[in-house]
GUKOL-771977 format. One line per 4 residues: number of its first residue (from 1); for each residue x, y, z of N, C-alpha, C. Coordinates in steps of 0.2 Angstrom, whole numbers. Example, Ala and Ser with C-alpha at 12.3 -4.5 7.8 and 13.67 -1.06 7.14 Angstrom:
% residues 2
1	66/-28/39/62/-22/39/66/-16/39; 64/-11/35/68/-5/36/64/0/39
//
This chain:
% residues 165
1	41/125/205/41/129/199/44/125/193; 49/123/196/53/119/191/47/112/188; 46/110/192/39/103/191/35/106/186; 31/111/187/26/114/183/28/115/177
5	35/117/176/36/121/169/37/114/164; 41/109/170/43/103/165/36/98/161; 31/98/170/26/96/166/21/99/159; 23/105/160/19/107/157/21/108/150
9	30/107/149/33/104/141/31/96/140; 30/95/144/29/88/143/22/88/139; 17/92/142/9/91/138/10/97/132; 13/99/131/16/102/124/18/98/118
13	24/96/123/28/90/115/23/84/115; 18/82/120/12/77/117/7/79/114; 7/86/114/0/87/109/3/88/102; 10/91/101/13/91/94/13/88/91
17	15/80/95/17/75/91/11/72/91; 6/71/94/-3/70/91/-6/72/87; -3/80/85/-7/86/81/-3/83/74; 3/80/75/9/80/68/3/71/63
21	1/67/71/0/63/65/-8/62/66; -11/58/59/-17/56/56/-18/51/57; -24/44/59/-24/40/57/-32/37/57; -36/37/51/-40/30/48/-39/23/49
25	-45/19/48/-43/14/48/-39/11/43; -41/16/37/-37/11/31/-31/16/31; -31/23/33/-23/27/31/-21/31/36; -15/28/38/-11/31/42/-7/39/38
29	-7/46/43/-1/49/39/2/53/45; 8/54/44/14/57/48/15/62/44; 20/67/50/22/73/47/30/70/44; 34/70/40/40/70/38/44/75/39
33	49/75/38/55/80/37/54/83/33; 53/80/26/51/82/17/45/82/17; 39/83/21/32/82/21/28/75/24; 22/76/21/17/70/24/19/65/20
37	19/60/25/18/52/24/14/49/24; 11/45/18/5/40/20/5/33/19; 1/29/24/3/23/23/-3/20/23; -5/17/14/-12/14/15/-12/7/17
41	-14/6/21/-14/-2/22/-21/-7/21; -19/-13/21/-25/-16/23/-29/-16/14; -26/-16/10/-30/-19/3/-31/-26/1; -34/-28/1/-36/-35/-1/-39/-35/-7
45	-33/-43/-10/-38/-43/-16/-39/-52/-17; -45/-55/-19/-44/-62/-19/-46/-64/-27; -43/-72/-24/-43/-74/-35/-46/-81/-32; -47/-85/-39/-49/-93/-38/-43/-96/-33
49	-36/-93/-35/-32/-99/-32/-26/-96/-26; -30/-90/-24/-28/-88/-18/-29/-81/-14; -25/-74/-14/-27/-70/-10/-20/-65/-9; -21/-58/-9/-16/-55/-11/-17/-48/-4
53	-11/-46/-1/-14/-42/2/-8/-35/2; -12/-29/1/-7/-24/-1/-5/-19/4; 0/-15/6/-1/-10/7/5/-4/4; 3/2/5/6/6/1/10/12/4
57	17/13/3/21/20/7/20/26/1; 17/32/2/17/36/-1/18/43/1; 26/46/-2/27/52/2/28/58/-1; 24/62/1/20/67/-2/28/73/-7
61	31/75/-6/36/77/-9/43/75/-8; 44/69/-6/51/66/-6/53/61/-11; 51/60/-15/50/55/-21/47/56/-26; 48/51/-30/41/51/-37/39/44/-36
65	40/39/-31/40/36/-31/35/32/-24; 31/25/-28/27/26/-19/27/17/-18; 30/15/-15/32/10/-12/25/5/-12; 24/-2/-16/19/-5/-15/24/-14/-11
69	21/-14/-7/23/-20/-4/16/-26/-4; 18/-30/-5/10/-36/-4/13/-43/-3; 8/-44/1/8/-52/1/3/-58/1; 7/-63/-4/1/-65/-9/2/-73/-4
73	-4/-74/-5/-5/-82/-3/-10/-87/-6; -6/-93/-9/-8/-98/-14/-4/-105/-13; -7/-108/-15/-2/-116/-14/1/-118/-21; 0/-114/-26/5/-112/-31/11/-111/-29
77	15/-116/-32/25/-113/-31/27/-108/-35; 26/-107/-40/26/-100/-42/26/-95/-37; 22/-95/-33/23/-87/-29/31/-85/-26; 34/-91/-26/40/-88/-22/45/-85/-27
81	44/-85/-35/49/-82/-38/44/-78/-46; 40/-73/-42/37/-72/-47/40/-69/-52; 40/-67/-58/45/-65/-64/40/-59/-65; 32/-56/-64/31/-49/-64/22/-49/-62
85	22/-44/-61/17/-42/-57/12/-36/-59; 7/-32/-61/3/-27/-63/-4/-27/-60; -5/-19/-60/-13/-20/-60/-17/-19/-67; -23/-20/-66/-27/-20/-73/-33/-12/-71
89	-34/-8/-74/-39/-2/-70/-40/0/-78; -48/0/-78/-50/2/-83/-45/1/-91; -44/-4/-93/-39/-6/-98/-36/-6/-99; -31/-2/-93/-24/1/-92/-21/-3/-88
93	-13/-4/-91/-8/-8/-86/-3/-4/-82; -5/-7/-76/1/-3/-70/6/-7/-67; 11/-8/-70/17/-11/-70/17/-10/-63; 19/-17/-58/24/-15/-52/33/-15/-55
97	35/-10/-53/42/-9/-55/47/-12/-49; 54/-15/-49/59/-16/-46/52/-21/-40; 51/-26/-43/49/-32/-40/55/-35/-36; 54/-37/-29/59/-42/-27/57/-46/-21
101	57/-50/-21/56/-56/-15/57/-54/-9; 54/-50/-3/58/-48/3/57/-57/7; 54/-60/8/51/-67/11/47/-71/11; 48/-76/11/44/-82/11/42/-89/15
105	35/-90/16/35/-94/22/33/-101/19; 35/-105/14/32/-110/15/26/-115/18; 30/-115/23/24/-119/25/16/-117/28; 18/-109/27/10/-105/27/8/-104/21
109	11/-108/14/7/-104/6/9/-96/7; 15/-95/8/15/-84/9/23/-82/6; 22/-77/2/28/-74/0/25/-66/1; 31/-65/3/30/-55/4/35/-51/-1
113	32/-47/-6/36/-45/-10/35/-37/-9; 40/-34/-13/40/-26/-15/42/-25/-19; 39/-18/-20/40/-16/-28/38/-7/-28; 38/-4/-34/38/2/-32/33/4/-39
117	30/8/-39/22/13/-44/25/21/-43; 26/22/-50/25/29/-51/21/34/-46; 19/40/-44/14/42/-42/8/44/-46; 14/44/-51/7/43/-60/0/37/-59
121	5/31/-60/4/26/-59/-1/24/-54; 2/27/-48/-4/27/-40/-8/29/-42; -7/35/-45/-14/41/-45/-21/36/-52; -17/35/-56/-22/29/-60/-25/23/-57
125	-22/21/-52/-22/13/-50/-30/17/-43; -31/21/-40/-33/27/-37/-38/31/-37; -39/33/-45/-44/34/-46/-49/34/-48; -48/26/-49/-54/21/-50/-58/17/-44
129	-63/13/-41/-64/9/-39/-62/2/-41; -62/0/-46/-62/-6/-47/-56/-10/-51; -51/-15/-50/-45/-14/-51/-45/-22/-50; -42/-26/-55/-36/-33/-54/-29/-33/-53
133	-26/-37/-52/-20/-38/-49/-20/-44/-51; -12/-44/-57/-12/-50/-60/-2/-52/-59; -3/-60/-57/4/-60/-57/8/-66/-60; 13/-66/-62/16/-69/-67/21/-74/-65
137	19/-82/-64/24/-86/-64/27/-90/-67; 34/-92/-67/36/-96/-70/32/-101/-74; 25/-105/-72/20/-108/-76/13/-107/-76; 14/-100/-72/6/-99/-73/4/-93/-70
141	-2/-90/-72/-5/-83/-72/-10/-83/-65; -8/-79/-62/-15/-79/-56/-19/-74/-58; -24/-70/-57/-27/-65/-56/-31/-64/-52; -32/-57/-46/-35/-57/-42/-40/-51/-42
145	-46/-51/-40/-51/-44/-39/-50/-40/-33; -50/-35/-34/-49/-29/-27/-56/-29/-27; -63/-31/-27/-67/-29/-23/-70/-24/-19; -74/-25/-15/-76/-20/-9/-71/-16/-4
149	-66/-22/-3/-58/-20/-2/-55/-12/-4; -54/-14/-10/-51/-9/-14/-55/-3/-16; -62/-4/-18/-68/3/-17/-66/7/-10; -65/6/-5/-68/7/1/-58/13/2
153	-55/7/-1/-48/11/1/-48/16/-4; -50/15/-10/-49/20/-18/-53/25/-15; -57/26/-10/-61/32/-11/-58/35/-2; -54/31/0/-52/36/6/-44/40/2
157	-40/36/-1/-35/37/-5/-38/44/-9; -43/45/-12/-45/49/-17/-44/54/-14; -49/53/-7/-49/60/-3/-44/62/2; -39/58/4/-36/59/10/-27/63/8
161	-26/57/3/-21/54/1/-20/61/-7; -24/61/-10/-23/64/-17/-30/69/-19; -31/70/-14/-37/76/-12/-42/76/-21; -43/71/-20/-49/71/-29/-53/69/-27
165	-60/72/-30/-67/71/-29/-67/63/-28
//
């Protein structure tokens, strides 16, 4: 008796914790304490002199704020002490805020940086398909296109994420 009962919390607490989270290829979401969490990943954007790749924590009532983390790859020395960083959407600028260096790899051309976007700012940067991503070094300006990349994410984001046509 005792077996049955145990097994049978055991097929309980795995179906809650199945039924608690979501996953797509491009967006992960969990349930939180504070609500849903989502985690876009997997944005890619590429420029002439290299390649940028995003992903985003965004939690649905526990902040204003939604975490853009990326990492860009260039044989540009600039990348490891970028001075700032924005998107471009429809002829609007979407500041990355509190920019900072998490690591860098040198002899792979890789710097991994964070930073954090309003949910204003998300929601703008989101509900467009088409968007640049521009970064600023010490001697020089990269600029990169989200392409088919970033359509494919902007339209699951739209739906999943911030529930807009």
């Amino acid at each position: 008796m005792c077996s049955k009962l145990t097994l049978h919390f055991a097929v309980l607490t795995a179906t809650i914790a199945f039924a608690g989270c979501k996953s797509t290829s491009l967006i992960e979401s969990f349930i939180a304490p504070t609500g849903m969490m989502y985690f876009v990943k997997s944005v890619a954007f590429n420029g002439e002199k290299g390649m940028v790749e995003f992903d985003f924590t965004y939690h649905e009532n526990d902040t204003m704020l939604v975490t853009c983390n990326f990492t860009i790859e260039s044989k540009l020395p600039d990348i490891y002490a970028l001075q700032g960083a924005f998107f471009q959407v429809e002829g609007k600028t979407i500041e990355c805020d509190s920019l900072k260096l998490m690591y860098a790899t040198r002899s792979e051309n890789m710097a991994r940086y964070t930073s954090t976007l309003t949910k204003e700012h998300f929601r703008d940067l989101f509900a467009h398909n088409l968007a640049q991503f521009v970064v600023q070094g010490k001697s020089s300006q990269m600029m990169f296109d989200g392409g088919k990349s970033f359509e494919n994410n902007a339209n699951a984001v739209r739906l999943d994420v911030l529930n807009l046509p």
